[in-house]
Biopython code that builds the backbone (N, CA, C, O; Angstrom):
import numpy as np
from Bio.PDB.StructureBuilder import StructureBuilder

atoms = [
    (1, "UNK", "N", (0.827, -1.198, 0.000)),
    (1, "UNK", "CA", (0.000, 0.000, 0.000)),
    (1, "UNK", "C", (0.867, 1.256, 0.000)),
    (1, "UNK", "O", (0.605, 2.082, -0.874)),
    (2, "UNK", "N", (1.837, 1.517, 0.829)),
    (2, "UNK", "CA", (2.894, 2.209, 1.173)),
    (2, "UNK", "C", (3.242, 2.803, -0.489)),
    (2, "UNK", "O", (2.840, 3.766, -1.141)),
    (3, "UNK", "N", (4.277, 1.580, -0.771)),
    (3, "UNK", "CA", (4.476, 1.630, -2.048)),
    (3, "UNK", "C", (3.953, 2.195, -3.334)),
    (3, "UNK", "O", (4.513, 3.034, -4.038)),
    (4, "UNK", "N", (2.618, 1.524, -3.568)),
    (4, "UNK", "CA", (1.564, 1.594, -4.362)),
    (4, "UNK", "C", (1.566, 3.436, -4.412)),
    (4, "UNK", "O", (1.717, 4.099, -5.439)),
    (5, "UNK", "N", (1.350, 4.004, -2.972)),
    (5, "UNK", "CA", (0.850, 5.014, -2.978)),
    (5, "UNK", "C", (1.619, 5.874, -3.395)),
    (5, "UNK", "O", (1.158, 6.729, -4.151)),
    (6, "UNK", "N", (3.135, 5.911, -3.000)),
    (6, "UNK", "CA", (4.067, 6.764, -3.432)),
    (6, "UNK", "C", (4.846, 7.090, -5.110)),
    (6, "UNK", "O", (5.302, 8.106, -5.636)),
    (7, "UNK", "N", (4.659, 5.284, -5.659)),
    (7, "UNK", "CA", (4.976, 5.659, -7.049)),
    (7, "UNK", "C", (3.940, 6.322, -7.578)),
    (7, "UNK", "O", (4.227, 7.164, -8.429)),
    (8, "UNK", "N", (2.391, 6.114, -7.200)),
    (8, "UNK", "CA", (1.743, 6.681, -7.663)),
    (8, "UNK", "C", (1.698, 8.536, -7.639)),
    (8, "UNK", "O", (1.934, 9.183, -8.659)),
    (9, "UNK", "N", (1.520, 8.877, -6.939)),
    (9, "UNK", "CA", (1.938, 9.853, -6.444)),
    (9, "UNK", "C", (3.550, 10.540, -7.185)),
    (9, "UNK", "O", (3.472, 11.471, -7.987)),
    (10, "UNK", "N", (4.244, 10.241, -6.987)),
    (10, "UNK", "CA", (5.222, 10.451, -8.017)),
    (10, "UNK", "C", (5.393, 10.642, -9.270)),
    (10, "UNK", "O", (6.146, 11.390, -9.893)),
    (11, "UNK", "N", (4.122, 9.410, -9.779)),
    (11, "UNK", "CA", (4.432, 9.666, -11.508)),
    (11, "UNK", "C", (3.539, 10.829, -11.629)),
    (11, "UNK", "O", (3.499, 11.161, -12.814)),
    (12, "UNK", "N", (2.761, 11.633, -10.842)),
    (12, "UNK", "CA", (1.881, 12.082, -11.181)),
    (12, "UNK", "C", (2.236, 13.589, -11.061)),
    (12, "UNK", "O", (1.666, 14.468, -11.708)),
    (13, "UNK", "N", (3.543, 13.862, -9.892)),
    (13, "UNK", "CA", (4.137, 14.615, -9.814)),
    (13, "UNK", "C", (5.321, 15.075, -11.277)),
    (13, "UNK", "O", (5.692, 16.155, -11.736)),
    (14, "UNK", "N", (5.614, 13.590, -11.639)),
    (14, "UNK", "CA", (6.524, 13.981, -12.874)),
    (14, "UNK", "C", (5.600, 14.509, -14.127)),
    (14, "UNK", "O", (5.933, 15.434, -14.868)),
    (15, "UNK", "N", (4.735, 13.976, -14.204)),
    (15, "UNK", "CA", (3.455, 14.737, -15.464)),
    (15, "UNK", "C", (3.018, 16.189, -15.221)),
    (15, "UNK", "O", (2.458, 16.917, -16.040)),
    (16, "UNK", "N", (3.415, 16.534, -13.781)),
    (16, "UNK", "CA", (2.714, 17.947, -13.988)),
    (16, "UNK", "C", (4.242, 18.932, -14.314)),
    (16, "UNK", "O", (4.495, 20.095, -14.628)),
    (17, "UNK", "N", (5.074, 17.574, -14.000)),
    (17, "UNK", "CA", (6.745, 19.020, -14.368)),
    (17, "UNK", "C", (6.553, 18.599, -15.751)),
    (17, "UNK", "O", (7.305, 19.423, -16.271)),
    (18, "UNK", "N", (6.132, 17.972, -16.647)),
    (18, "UNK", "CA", (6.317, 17.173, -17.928)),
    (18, "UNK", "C", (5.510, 18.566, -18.527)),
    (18, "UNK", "O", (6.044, 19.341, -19.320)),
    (19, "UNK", "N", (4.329, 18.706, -18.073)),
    (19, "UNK", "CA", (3.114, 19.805, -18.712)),
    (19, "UNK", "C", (3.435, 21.108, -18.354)),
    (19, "UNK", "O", (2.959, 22.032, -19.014)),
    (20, "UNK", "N", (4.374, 21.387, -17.149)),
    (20, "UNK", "CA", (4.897, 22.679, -16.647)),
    (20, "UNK", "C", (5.877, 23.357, -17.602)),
    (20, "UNK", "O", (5.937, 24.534, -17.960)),
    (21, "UNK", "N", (6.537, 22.431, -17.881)),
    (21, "UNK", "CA", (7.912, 22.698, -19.162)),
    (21, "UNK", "C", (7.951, 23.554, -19.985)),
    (21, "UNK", "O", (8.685, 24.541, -20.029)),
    (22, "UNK", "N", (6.860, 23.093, -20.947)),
    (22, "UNK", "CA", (6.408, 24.049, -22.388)),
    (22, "UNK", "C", (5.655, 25.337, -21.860)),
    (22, "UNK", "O", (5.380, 26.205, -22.689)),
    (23, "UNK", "N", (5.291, 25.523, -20.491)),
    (23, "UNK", "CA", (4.585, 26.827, -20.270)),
    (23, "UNK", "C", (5.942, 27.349, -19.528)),
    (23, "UNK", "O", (5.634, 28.415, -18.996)),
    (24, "UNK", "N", (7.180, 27.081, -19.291)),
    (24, "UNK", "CA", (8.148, 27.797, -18.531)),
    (24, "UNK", "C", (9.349, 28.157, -19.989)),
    (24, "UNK", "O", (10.340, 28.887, -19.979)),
    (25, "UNK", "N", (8.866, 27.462, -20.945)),
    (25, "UNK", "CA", (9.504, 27.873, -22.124)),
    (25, "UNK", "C", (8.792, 29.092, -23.165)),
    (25, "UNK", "O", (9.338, 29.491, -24.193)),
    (26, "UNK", "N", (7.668, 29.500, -22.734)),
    (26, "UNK", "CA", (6.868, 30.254, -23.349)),
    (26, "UNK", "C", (6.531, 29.458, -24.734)),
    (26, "UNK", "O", (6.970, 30.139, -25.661)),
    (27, "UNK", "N", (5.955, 28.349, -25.182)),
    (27, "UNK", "CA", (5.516, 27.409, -26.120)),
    (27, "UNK", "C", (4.603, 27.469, -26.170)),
    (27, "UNK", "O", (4.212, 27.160, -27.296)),
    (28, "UNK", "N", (3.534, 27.836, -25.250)),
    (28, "UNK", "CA", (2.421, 27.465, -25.748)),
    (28, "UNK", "C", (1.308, 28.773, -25.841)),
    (28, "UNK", "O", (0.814, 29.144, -24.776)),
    (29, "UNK", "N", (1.006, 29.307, -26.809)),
    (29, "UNK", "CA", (0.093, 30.211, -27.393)),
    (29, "UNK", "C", (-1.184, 30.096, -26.671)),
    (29, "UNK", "O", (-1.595, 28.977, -26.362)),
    (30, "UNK", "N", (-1.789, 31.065, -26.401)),
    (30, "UNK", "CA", (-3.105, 31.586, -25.966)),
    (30, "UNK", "C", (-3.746, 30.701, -26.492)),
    (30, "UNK", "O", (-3.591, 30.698, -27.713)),
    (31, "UNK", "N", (-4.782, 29.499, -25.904)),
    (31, "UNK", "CA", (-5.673, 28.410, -26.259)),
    (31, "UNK", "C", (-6.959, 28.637, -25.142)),
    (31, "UNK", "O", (-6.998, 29.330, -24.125)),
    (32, "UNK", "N", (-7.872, 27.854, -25.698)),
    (32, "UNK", "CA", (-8.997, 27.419, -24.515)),
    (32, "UNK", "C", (-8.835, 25.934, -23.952)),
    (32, "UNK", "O", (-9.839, 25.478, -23.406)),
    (33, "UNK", "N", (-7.956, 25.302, -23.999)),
    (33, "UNK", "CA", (-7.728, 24.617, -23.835)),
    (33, "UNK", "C", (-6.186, 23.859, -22.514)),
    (33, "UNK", "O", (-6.475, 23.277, -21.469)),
    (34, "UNK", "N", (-4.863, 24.081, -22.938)),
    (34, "UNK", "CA", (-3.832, 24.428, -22.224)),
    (34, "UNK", "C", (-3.324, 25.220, -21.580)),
    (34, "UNK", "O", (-2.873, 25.991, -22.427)),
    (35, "UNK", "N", (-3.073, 25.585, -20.669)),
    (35, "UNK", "CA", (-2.485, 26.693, -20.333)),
    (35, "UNK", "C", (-3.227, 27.224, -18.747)),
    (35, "UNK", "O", (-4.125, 26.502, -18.314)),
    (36, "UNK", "N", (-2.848, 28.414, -17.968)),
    (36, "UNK", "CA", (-3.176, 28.692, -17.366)),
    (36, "UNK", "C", (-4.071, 29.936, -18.052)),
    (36, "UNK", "O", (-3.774, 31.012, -18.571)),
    (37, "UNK", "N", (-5.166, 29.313, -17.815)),
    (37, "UNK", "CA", (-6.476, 30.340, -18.434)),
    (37, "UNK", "C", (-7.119, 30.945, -17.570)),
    (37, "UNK", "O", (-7.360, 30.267, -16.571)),
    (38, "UNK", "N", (-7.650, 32.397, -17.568)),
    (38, "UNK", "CA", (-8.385, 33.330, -16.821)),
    (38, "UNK", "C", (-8.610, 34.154, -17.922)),
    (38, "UNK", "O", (-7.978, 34.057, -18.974)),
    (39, "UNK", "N", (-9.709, 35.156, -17.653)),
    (39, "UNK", "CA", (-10.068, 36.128, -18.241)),
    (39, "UNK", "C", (-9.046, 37.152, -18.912)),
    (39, "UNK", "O", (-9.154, 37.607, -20.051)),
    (40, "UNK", "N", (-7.950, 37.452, -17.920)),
    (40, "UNK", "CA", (-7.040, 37.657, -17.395)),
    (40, "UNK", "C", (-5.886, 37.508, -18.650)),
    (40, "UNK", "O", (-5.392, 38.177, -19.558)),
    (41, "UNK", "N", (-5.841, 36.647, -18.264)),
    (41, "UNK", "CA", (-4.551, 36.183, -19.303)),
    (41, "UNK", "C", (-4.955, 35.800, -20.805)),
    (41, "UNK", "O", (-4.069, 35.851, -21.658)),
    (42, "UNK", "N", (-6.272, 35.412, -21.173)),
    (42, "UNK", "CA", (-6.863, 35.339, -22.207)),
    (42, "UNK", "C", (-6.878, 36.502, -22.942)),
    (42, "UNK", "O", (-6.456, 36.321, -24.084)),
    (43, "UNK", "N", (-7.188, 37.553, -22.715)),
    (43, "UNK", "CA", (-6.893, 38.905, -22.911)),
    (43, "UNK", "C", (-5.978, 39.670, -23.289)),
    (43, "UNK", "O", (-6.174, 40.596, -24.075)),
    (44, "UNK", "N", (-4.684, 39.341, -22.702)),
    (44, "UNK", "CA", (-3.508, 40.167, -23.188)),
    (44, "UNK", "C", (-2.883, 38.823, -23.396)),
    (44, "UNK", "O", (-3.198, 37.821, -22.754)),
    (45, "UNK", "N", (-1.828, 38.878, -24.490)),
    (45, "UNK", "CA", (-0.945, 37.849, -25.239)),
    (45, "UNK", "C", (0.343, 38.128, -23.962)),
    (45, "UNK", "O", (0.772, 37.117, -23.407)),
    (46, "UNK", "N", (0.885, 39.426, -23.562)),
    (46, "UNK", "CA", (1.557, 39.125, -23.064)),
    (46, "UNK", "C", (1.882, 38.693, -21.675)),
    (46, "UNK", "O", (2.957, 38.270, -21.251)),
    (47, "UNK", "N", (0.709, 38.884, -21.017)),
    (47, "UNK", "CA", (-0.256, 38.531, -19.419)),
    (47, "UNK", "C", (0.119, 37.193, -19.723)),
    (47, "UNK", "O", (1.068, 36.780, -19.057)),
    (48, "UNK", "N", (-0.471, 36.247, -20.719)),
    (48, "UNK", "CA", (-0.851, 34.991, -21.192)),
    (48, "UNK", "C", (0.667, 34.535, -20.953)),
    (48, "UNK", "O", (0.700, 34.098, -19.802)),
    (49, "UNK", "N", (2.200, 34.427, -21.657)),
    (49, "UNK", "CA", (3.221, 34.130, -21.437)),
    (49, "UNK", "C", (3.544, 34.597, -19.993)),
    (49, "UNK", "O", (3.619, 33.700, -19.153)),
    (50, "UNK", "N", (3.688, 35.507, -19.704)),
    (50, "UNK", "CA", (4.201, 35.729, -18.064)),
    (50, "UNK", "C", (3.814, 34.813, -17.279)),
    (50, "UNK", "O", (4.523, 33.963, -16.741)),
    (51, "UNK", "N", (2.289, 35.002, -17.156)),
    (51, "UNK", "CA", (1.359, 34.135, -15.874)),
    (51, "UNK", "C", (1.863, 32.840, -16.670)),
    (51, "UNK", "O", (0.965, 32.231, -16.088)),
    (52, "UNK", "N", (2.306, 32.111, -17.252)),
    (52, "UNK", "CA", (2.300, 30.920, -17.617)),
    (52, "UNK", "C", (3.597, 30.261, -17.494)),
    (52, "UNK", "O", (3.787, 29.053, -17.356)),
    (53, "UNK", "N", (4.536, 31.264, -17.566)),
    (53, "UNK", "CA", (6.030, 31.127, -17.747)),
    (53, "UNK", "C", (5.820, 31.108, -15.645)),
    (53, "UNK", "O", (6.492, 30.275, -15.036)),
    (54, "UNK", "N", (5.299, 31.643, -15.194)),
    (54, "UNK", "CA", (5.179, 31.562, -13.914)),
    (54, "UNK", "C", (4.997, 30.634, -13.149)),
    (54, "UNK", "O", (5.797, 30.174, -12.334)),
    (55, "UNK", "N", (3.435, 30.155, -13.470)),
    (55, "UNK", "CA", (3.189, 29.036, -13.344)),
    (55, "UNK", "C", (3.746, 28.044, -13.171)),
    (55, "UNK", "O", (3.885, 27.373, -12.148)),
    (56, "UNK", "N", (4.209, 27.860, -14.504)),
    (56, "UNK", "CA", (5.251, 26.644, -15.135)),
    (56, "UNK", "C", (6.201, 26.320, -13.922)),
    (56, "UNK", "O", (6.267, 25.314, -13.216)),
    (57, "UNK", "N", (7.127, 27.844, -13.900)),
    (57, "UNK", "CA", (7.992, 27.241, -12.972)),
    (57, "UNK", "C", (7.561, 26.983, -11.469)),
    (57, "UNK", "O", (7.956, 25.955, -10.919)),
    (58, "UNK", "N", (6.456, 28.233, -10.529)),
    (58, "UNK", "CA", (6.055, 27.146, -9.623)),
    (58, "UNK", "C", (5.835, 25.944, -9.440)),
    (58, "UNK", "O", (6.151, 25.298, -8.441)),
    (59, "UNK", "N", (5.003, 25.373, -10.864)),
    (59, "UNK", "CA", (4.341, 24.076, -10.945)),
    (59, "UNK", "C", (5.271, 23.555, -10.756)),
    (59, "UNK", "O", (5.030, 22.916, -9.732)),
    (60, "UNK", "N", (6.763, 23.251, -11.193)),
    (60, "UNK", "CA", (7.701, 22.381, -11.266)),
    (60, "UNK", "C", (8.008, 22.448, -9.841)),
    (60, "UNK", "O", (8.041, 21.428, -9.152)),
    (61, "UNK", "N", (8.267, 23.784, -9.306)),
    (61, "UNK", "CA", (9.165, 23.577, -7.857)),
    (61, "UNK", "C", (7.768, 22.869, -6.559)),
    (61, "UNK", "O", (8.065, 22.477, -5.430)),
    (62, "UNK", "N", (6.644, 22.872, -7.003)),
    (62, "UNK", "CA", (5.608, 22.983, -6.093)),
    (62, "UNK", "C", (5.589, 21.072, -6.366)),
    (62, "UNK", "O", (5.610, 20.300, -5.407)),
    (63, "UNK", "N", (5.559, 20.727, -7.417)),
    (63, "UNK", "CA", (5.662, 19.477, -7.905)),
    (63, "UNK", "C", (6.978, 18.531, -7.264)),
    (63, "UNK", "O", (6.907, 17.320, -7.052)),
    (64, "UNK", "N", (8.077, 19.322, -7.037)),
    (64, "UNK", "CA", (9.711, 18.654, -6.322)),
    (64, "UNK", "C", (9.218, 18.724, -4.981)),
    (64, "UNK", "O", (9.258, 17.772, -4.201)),
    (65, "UNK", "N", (8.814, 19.703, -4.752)),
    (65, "UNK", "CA", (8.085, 19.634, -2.911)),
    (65, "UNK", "C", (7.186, 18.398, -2.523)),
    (65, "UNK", "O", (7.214, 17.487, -1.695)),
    (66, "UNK", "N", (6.605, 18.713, -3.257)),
    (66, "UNK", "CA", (5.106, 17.253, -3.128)),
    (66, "UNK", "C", (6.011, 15.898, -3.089)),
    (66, "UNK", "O", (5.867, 15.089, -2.172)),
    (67, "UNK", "N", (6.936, 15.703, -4.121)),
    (67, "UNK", "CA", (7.559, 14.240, -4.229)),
    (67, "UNK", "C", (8.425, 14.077, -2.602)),
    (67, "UNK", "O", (8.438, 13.075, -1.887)),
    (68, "UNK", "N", (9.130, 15.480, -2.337)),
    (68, "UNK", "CA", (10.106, 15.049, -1.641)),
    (68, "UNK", "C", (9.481, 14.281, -0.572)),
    (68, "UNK", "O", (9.783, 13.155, -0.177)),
    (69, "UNK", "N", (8.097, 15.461, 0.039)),
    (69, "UNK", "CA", (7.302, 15.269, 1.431)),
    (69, "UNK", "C", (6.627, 14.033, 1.454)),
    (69, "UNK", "O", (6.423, 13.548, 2.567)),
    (70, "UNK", "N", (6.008, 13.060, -0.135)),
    (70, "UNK", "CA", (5.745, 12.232, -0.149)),
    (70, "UNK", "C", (7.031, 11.195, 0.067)),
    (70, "UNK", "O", (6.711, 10.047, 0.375)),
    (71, "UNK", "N", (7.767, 11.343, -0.001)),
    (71, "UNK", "CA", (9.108, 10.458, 0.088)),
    (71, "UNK", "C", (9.304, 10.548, 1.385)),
    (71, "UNK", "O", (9.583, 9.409, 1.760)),
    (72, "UNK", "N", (9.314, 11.330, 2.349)),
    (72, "UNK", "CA", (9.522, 11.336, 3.602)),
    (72, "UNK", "C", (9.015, 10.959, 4.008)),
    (72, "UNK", "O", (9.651, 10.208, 4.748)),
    (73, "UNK", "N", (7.425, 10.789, 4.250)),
    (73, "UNK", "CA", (6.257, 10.154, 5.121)),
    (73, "UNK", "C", (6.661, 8.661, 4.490)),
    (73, "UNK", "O", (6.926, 7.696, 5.206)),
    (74, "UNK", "N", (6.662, 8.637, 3.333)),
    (74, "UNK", "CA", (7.260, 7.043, 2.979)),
    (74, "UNK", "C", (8.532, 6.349, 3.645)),
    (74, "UNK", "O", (8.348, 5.236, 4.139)),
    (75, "UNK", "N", (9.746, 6.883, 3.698)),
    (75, "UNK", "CA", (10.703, 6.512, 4.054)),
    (75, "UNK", "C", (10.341, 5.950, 5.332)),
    (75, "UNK", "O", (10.303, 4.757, 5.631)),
    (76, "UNK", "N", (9.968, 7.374, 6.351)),
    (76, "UNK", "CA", (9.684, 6.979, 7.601)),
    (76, "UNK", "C", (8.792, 6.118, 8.304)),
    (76, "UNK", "O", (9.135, 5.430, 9.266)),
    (77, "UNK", "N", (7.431, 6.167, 7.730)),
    (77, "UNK", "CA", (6.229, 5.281, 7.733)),
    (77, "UNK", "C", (5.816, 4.945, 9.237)),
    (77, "UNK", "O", (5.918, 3.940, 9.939)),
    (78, "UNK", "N", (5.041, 6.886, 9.515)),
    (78, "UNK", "CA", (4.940, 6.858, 10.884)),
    (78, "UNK", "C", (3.566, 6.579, 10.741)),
    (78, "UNK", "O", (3.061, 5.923, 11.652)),
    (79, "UNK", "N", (2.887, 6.910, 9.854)),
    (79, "UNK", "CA", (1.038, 6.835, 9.525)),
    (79, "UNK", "C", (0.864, 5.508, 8.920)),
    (79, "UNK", "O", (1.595, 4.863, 8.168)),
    (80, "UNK", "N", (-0.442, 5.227, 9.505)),
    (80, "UNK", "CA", (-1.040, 3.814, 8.688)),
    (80, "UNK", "C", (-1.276, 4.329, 7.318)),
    (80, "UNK", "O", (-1.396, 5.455, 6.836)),
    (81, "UNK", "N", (-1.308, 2.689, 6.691)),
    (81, "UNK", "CA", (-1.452, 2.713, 5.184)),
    (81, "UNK", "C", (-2.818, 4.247, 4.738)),
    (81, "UNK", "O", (-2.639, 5.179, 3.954)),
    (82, "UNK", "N", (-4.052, 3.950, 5.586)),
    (82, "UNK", "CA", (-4.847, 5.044, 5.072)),
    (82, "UNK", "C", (-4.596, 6.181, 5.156)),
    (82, "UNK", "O", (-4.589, 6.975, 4.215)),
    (83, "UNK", "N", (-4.317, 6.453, 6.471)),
    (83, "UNK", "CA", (-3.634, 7.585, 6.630)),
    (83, "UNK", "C", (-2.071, 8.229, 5.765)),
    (83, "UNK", "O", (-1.952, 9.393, 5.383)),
    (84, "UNK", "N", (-1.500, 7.647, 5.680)),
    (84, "UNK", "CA", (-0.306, 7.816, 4.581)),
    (84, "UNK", "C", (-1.247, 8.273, 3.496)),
    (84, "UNK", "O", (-1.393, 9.495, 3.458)),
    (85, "UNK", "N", (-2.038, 7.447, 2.443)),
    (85, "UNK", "CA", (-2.780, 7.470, 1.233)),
    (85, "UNK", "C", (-3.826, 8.883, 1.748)),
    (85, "UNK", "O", (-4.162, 9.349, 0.660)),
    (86, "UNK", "N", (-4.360, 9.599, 2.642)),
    (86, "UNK", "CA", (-4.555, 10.648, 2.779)),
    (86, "UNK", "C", (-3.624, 11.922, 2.936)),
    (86, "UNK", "O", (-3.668, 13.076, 2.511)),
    (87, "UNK", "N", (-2.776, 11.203, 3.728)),
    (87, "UNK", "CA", (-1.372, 12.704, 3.735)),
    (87, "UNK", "C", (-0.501, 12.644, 1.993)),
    (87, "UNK", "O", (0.062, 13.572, 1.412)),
    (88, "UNK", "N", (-0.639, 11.559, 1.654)),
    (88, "UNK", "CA", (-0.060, 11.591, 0.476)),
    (88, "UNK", "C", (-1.250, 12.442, -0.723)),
    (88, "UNK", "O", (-0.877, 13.395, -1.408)),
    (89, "UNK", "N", (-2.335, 12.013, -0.767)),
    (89, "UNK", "CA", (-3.194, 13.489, -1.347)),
    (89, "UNK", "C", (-2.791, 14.228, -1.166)),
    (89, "UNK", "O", (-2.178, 14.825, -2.052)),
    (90, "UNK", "N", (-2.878, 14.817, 0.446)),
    (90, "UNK", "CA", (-3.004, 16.549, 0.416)),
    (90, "UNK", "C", (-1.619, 16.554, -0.087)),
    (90, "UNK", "O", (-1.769, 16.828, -1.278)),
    (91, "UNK", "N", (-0.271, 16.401, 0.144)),
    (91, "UNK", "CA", (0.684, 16.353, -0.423)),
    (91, "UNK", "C", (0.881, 17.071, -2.326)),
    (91, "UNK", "O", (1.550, 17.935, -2.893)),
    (92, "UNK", "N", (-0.203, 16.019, -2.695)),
    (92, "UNK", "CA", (-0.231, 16.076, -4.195)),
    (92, "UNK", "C", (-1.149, 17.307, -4.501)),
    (92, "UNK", "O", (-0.975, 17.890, -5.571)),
    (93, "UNK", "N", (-2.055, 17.715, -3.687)),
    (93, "UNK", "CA", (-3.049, 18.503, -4.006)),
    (93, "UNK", "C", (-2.590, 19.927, -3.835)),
    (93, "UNK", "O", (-2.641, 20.747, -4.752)),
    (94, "UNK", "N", (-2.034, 20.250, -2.344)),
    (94, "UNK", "CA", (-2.421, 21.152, -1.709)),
    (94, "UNK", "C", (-0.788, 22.187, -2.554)),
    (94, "UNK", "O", (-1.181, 23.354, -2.551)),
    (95, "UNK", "N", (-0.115, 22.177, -2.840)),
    (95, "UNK", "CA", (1.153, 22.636, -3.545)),
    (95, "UNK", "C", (0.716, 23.013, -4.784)),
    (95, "UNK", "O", (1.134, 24.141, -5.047)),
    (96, "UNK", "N", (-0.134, 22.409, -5.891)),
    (96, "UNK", "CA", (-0.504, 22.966, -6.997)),
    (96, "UNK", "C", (-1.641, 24.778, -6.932)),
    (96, "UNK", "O", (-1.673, 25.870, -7.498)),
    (97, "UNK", "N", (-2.558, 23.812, -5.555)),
    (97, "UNK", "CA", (-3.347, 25.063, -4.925)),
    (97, "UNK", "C", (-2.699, 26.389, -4.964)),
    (97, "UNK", "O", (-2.710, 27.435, -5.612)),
    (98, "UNK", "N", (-2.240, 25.938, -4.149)),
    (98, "UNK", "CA", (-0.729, 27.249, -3.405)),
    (98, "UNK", "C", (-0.596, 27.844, -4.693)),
    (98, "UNK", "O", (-0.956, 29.012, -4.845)),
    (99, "UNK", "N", (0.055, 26.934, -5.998)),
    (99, "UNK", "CA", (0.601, 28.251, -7.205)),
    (99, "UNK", "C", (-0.465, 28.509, -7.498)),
    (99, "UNK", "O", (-0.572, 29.713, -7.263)),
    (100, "UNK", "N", (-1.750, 27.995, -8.038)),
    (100, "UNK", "CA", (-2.861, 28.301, -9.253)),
    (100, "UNK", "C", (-3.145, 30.375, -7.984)),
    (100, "UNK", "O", (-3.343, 31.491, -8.464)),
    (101, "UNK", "N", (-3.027, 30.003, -6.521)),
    (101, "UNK", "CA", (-3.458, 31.302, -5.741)),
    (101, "UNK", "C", (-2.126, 32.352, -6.244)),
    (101, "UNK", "O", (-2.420, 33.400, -6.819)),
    (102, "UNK", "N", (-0.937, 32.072, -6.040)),
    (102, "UNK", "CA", (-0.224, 32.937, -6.264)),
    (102, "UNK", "C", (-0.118, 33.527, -7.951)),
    (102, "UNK", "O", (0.297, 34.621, -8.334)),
    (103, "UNK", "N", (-0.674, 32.326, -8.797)),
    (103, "UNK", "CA", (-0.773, 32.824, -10.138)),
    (103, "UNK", "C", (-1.642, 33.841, -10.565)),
    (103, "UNK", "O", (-1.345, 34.811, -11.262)),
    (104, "UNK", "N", (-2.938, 33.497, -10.011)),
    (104, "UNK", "CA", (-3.942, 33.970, -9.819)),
    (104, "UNK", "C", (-3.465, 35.993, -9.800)),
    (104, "UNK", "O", (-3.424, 36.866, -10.667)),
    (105, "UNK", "N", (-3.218, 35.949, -8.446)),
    (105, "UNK", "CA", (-2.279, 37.423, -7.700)),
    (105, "UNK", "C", (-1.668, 37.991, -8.565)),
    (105, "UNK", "O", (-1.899, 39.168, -8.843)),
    (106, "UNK", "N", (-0.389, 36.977, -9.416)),
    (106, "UNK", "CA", (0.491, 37.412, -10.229)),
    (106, "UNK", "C", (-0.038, 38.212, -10.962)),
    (106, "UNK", "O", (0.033, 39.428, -10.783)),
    (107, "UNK", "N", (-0.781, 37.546, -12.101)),
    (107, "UNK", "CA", (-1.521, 37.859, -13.259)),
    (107, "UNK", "C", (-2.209, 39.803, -13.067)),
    (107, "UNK", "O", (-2.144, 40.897, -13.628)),
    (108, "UNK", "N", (-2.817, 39.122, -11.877)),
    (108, "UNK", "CA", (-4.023, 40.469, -11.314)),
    (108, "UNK", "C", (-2.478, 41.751, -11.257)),
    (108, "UNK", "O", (-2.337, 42.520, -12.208)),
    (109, "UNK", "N", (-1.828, 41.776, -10.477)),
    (109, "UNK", "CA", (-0.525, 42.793, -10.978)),
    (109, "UNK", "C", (-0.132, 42.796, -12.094)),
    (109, "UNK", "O", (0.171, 43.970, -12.308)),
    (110, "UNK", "N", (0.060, 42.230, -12.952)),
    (110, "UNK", "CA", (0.558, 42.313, -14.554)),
    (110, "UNK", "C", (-0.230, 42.821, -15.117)),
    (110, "UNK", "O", (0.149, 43.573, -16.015)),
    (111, "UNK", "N", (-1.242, 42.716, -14.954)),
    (111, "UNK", "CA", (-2.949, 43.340, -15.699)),
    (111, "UNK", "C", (-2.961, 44.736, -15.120)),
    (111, "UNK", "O", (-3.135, 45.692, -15.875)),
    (112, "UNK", "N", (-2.786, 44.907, -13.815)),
    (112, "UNK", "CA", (-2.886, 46.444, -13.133)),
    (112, "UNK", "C", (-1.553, 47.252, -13.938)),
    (112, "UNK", "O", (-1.640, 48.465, -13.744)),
    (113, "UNK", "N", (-0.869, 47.037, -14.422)),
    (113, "UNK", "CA", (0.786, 47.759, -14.699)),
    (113, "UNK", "C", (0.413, 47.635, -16.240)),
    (113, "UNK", "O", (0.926, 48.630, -16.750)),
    (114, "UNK", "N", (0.041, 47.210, -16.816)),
    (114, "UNK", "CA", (-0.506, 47.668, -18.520)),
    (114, "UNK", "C", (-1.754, 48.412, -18.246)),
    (114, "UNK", "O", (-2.410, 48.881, -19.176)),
]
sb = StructureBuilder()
sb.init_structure("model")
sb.init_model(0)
sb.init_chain("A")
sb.init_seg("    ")
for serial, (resi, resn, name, xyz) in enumerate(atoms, 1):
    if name == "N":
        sb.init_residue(resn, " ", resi, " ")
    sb.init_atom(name, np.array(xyz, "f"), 0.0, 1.0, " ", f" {name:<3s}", serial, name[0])
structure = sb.get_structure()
């Protein structure tokens, strides 16, 4: 279970640095689809690269956090299996939160300064 939970958790962490990449390279063009979308950034082309190039790189560092903390509760294996498989969620969850709020902020200043 232990196990189970952490590769899981992991690969899932490597897919969001995998999808973070091309938005920290400025690759990906104003869509309805990819990207970190808001009104916001839909709007101005160059809002759209910043907040995304932003993103991107939180996502990645917010994504190395999640693996490590999941690696630690693993290593150590002070929580039962359910409990682990719940701290290992918020783990995965609560770090993406954190950027989409600070992106959120970002954006709203980039928009106020044009």
């Amino acid at each position: 279970m232990y196990f189970k939970t952490l590769s899981t958790i992991l690969a899932c962490n490597l897919l969001f640095i995998l999808i973070a990449i091309p938005l920290i390279l400025r690759r990906v063009p104003p869509n309805p689809v990819y990207g970190f979308r808001t009104r916001t950034t839909l709007a101005d082309e160059n809002i759209w690269y910043e907040s995304n190039a932003y993103f991107g790189r939180n996502f990645v560092i917010s994504s190395i956090i999640s693996g490590i903390a999941v690696y630690l509760l693993y290593i150590y294996q002070y929580l039962l299996p359910e409990y682990f498989m719940k701290a290992g969620l918020f783990c995965l969850i609560a770090p993406p939160l954190i950027v989409i709020i600070l992106t959120l902020r970002y954006s709203r200043v980039l928009n106020n300064r044009s």
